[in-house]
VORO-643291 format. One record per residue (C-alpha): residue in three letters; chain; x, y, z. Coordinates in nm, 3 decimals. Example, Ala and Ser with C-alpha at 12.3 -4.5 7.8 and 13.67 -1.06 7.14 Angstrom:
BEGIN
+---------+--------+---------+---------+---------+
| residuo | cadena |      xx |      yy |      zz |
+---------+--------+---------+---------+---------+
|     ALA |      A |   1.230 |  -0.450 |   0.780 |
|     SER |      A |   1.367 |  -0.106 |   0.714 |
+---------+--------+---------+---------+---------+
//
This chain:
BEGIN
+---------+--------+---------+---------+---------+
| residuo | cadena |      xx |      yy |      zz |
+---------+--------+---------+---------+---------+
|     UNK |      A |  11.477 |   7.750 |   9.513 |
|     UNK |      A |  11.218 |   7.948 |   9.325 |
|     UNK |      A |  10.951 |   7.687 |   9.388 |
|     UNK |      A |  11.038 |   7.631 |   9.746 |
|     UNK |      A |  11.019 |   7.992 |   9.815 |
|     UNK |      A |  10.681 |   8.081 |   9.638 |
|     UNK |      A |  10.520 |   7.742 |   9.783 |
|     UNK |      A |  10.622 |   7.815 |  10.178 |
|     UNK |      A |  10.523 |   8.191 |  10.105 |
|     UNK |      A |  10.129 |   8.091 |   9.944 |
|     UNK |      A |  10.104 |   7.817 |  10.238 |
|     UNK |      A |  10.203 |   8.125 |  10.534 |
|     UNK |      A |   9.994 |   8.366 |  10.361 |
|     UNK |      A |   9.666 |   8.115 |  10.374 |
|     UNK |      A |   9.769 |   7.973 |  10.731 |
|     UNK |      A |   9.761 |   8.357 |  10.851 |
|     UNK |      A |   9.497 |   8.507 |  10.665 |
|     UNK |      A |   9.249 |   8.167 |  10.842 |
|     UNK |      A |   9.439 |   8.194 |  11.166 |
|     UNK |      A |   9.235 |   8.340 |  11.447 |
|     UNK |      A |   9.448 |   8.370 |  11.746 |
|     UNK |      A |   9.802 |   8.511 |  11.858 |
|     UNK |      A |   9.848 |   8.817 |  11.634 |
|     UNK |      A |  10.174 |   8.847 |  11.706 |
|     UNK |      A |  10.320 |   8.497 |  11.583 |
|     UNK |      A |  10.053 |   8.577 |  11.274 |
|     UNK |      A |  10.207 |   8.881 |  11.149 |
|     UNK |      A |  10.513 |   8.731 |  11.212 |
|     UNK |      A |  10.442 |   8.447 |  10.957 |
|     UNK |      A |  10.335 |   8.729 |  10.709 |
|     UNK |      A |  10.639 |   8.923 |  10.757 |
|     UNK |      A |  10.798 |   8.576 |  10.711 |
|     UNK |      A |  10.563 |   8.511 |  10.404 |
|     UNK |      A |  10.663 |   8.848 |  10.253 |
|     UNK |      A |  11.054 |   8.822 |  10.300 |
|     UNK |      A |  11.014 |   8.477 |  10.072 |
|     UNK |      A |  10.778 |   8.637 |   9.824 |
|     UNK |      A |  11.018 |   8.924 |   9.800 |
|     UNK |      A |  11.332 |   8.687 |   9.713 |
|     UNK |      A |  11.095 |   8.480 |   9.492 |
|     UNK |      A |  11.025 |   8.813 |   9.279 |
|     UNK |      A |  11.355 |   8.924 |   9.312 |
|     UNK |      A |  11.499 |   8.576 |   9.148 |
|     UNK |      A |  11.185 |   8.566 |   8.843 |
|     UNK |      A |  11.176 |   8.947 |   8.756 |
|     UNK |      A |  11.538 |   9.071 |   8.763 |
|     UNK |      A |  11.780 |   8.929 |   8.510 |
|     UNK |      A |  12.085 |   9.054 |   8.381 |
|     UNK |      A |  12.007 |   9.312 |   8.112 |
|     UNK |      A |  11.678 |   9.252 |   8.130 |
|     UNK |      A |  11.297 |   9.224 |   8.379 |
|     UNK |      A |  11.032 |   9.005 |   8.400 |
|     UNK |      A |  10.704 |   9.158 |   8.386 |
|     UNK |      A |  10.452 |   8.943 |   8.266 |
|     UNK |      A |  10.086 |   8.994 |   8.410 |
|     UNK |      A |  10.160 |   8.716 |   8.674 |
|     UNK |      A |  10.482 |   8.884 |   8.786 |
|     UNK |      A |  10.326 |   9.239 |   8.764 |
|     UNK |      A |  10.023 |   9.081 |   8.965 |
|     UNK |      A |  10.249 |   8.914 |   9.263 |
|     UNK |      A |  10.466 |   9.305 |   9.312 |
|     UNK |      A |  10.111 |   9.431 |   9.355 |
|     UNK |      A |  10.009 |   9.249 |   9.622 |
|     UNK |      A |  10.371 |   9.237 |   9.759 |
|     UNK |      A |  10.348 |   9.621 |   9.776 |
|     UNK |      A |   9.995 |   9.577 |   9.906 |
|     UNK |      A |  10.080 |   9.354 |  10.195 |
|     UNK |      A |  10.321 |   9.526 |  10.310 |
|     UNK |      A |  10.133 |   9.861 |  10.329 |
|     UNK |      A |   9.859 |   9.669 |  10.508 |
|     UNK |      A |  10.147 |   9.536 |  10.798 |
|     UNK |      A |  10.229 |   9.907 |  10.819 |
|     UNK |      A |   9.908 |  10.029 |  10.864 |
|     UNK |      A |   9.769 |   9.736 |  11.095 |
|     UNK |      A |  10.046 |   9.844 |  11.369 |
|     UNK |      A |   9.804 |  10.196 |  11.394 |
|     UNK |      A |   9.450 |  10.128 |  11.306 |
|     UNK |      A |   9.264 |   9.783 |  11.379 |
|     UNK |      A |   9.239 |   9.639 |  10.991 |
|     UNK |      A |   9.269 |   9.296 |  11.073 |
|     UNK |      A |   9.012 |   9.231 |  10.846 |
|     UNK |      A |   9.190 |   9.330 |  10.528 |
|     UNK |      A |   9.384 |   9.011 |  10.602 |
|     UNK |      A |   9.145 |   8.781 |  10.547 |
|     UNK |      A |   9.037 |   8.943 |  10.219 |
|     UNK |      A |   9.395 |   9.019 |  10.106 |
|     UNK |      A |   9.642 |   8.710 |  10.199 |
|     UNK |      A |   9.441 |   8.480 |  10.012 |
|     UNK |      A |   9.503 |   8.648 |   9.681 |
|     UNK |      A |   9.857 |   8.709 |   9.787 |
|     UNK |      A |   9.942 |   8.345 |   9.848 |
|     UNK |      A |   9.789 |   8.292 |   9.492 |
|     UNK |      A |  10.008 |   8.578 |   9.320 |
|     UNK |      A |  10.266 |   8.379 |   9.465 |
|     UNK |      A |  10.207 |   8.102 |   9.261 |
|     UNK |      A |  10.090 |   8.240 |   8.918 |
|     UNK |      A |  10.430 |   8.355 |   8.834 |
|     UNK |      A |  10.592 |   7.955 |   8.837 |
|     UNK |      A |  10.320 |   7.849 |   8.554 |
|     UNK |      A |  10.322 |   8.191 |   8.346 |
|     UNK |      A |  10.677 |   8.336 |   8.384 |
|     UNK |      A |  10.611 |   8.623 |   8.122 |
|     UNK |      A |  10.848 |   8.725 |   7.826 |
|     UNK |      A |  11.175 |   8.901 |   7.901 |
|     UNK |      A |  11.208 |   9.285 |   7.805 |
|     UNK |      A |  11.532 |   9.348 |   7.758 |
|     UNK |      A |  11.691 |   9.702 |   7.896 |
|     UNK |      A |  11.956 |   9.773 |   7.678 |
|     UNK |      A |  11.777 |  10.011 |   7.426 |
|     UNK |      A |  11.542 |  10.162 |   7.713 |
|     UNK |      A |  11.550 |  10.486 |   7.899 |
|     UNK |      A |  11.651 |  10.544 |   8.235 |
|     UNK |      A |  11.257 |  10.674 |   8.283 |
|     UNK |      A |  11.170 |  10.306 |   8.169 |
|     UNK |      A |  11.225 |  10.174 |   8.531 |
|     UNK |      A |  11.044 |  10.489 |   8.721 |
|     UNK |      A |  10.731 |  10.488 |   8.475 |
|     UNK |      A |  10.708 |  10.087 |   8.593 |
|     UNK |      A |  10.746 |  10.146 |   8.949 |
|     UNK |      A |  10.506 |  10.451 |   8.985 |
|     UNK |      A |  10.290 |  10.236 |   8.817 |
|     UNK |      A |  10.340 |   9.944 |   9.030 |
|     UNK |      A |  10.259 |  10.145 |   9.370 |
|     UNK |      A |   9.966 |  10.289 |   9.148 |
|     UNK |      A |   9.830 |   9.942 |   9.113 |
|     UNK |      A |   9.912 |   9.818 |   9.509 |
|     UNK |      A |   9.728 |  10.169 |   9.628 |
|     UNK |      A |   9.391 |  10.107 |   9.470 |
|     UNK |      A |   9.443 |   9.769 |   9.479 |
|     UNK |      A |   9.415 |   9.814 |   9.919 |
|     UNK |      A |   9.163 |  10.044 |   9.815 |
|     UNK |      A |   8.960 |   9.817 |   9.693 |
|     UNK |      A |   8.985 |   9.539 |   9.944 |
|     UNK |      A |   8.969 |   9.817 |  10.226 |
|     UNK |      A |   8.605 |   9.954 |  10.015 |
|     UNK |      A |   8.496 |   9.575 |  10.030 |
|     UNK |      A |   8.532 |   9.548 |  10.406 |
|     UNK |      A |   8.386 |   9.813 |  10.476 |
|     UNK |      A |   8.027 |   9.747 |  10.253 |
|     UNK |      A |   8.113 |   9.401 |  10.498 |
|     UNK |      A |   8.139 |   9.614 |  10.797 |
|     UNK |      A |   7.794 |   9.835 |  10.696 |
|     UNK |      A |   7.618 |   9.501 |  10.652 |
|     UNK |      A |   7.695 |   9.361 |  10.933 |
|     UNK |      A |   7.563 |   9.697 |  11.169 |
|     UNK |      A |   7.251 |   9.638 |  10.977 |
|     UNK |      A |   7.179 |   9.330 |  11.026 |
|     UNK |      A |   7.025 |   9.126 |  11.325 |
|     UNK |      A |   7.172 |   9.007 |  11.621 |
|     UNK |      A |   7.300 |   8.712 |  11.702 |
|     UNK |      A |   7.465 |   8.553 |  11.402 |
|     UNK |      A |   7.817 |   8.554 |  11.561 |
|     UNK |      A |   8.128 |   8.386 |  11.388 |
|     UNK |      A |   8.518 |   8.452 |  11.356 |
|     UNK |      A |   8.497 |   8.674 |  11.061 |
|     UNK |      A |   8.213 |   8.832 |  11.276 |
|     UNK |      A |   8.413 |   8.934 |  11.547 |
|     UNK |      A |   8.679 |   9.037 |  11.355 |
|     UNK |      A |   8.444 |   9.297 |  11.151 |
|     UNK |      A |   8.347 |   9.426 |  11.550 |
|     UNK |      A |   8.706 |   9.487 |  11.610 |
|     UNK |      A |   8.771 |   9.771 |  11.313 |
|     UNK |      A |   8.770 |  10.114 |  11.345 |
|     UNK |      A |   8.428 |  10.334 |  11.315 |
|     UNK |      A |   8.289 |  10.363 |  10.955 |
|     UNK |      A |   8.408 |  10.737 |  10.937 |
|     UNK |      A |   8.743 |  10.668 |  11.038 |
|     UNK |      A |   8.756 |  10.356 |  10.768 |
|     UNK |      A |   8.593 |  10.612 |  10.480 |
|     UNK |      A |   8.876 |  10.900 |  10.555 |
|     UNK |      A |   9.131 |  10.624 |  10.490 |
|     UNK |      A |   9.002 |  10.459 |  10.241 |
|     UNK |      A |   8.973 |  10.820 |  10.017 |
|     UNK |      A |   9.310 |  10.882 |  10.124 |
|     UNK |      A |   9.424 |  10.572 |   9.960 |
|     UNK |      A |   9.246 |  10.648 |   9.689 |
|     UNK |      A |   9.371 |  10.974 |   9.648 |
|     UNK |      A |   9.725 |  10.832 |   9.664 |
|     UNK |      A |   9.648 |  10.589 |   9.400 |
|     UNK |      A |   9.496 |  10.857 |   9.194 |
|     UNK |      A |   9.761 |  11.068 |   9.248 |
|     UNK |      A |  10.039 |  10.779 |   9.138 |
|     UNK |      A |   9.823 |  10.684 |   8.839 |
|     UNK |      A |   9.844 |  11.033 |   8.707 |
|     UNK |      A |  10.172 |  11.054 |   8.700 |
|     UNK |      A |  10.188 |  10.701 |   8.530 |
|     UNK |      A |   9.947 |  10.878 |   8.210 |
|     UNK |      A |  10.128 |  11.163 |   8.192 |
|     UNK |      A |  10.506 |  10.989 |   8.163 |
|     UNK |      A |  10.341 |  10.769 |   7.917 |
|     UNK |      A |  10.242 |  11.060 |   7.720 |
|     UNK |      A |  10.466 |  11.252 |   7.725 |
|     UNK |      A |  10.783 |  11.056 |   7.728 |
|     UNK |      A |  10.609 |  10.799 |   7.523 |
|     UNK |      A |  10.907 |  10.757 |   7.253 |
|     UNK |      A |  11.169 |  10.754 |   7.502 |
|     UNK |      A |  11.034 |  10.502 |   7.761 |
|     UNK |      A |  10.840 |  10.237 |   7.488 |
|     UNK |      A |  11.057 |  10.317 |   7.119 |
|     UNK |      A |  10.747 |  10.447 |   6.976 |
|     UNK |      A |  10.429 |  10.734 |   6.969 |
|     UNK |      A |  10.144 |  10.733 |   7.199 |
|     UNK |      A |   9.907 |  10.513 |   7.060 |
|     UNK |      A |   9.555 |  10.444 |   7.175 |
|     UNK |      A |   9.567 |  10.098 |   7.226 |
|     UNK |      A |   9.356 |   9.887 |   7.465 |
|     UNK |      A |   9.604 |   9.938 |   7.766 |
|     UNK |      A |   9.559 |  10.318 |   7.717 |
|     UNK |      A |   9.225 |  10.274 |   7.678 |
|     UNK |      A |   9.171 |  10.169 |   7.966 |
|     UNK |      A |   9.403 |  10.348 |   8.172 |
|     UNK |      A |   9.286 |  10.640 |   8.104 |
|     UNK |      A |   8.878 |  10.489 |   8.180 |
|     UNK |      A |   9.042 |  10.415 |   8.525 |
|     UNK |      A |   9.177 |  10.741 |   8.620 |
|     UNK |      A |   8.856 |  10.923 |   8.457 |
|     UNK |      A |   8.648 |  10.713 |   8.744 |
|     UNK |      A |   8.881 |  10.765 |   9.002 |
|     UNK |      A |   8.867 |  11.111 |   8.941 |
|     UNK |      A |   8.507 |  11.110 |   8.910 |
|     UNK |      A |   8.465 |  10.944 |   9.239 |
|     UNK |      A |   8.720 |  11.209 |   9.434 |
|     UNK |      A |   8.536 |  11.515 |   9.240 |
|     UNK |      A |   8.162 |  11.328 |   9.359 |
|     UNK |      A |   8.346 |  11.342 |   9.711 |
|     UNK |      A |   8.476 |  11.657 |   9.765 |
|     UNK |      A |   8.112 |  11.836 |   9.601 |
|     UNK |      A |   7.839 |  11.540 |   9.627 |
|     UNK |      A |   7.945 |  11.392 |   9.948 |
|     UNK |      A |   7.945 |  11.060 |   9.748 |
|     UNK |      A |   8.003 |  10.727 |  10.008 |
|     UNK |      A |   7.854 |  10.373 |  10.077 |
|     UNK |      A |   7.748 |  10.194 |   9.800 |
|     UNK |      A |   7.822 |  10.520 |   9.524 |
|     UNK |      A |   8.176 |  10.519 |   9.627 |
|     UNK |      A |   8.223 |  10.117 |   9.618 |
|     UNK |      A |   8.054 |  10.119 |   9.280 |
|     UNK |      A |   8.307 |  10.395 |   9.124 |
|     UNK |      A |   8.600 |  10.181 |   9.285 |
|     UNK |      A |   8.508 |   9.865 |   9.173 |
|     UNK |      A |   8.481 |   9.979 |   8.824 |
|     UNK |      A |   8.758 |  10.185 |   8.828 |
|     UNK |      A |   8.993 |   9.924 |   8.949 |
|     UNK |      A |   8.835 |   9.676 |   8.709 |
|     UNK |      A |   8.938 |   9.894 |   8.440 |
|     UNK |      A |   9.272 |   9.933 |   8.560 |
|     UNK |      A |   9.330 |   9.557 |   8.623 |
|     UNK |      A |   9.206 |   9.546 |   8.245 |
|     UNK |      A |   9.465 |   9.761 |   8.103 |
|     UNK |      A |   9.755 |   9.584 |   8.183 |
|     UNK |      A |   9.707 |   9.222 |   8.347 |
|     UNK |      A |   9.421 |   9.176 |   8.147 |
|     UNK |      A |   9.601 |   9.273 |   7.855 |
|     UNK |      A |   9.890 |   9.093 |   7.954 |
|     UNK |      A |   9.705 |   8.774 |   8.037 |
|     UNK |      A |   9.551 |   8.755 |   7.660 |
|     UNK |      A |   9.862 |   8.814 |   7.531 |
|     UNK |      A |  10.055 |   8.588 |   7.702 |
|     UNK |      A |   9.838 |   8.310 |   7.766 |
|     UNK |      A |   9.533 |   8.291 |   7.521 |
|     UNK |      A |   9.742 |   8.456 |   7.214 |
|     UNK |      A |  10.087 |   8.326 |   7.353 |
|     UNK |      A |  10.318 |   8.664 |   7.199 |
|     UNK |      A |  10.570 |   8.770 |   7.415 |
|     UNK |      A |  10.562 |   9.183 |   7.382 |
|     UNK |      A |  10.239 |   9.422 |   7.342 |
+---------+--------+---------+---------+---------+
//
């Protein structure tokens, strides 16, 4: 059941992300896509007395999260673009999960914050994780006004279709502020509640490390906004690394662990 539901989900993500006509049958096979990732996650992560959340697992909620944010916001602004940027690496979180499971933590010893700290974290990840797919469509979208006429294709039109660059820069600092906003309160419950949610002292390890390099460039980048005027390239640059950073502390982490080093816990 596990298989069958991860495989049909990848295969409607890539079939809609490629697909270029009848938007409505095409979200409807990502809604479709979602509901059978969603029961596929639900199945691998949740376990009596216990969660999944190995960097594959942690990786496929992201972009769960992520797509369905994107369905929400398609239905008021024209970001049919994100799509073919965004179900691609959904339909492969899908997968990843089936060939690296991840260890089981076990919740008997862990505090009720435990599952709060992971799901802020979680929509943390999915926000700047839109963020950066919406700040790679739009360098697309810049290119594409500055370059010559003429060279039409799909992927073409589709970049014609979304909203002005202004409108796509408010949104894509407000998802950014979001994200910010959500990763700050994922360092400060690890700091502060550090004994009760993880058994042990803050320590400065390469996932804090990390985290907090993340959220010192996302900050940077909203601070270069609100005094500098920062955009274009400047603001793609700070996101980029920022979310690189992030994507280090944990999956990256995770991944080593798991896969090159093959131990279970951090």
């Amino acid at each position: 059941m596990l298989i069958f539901c991860s495989t049909i989900a990848a295969l409607l993500y890539l079939l809609c992300a490629f697909a270029p006509q009848r938007p409505d049958l095409r979200n409807g096979g990502v809604l479709l896509a979602w509901l059978l990732q969603a029961g596929f996650l639900w199945q691998q992560s949740f376990v009596p007395g216990g969660l999944r959340l190995g960097f594959a697992v942690v990786l496929s909620l992201t972009m769960w999260v992520s797509v369905a944010a994107w369905l929400l916001e398609n239905r008021n602004l024209a970001l049919d673009g994100l799509r073919v940027l965004m179900l691609p690496v959904a339909a492969v979180s899908c997968l990843l999960p089936l060939a690296f499971p991840g260890a089981l933590q076990l919740l008997e010893h862990k505090s009720p914050l435990f599952g709060w700290h992971i799901l802020i974290a979680i929509l943390a990840y999915a926000s700047l994780t839109i963020a950066v797919f919406h700040a790679v469509l739009m360098a697309l979208q810049e290119s594409r006004l500055h370059a010559r006429q003429g060279q039409e294709s799909w992927f073409g039109a589709i970049l014609d279709r979304l909203p002005a660059l202004l409108t796509m820069e408010r949104l894509l600092f407000r998802l950014i502020a979001i994200g910010f906003t959500l990763l700050s309160l994922t360092v400060l419950s690890g700091i502060v509640f550090s004994e009760q949610l993880f058994g042990r002292p803050l320590r400065f390890d390469h996932k804090t490390v990390f985290t907090l390099l993340s959220w010192f460039l996302f900050g940077i980048l909203l601070a270069g906004r609100s005094f500098r005027g920062w955009r274009g390239k400047t603001a793609l640059g700070f996101t980029l690394s920022g979310f690189g950073a992030l994507l280090l502390a944990y999956v990256g982490s995770r991944f080593v662990l798991e896969v090159i080093l093959h131990r279970g816990s951090v």
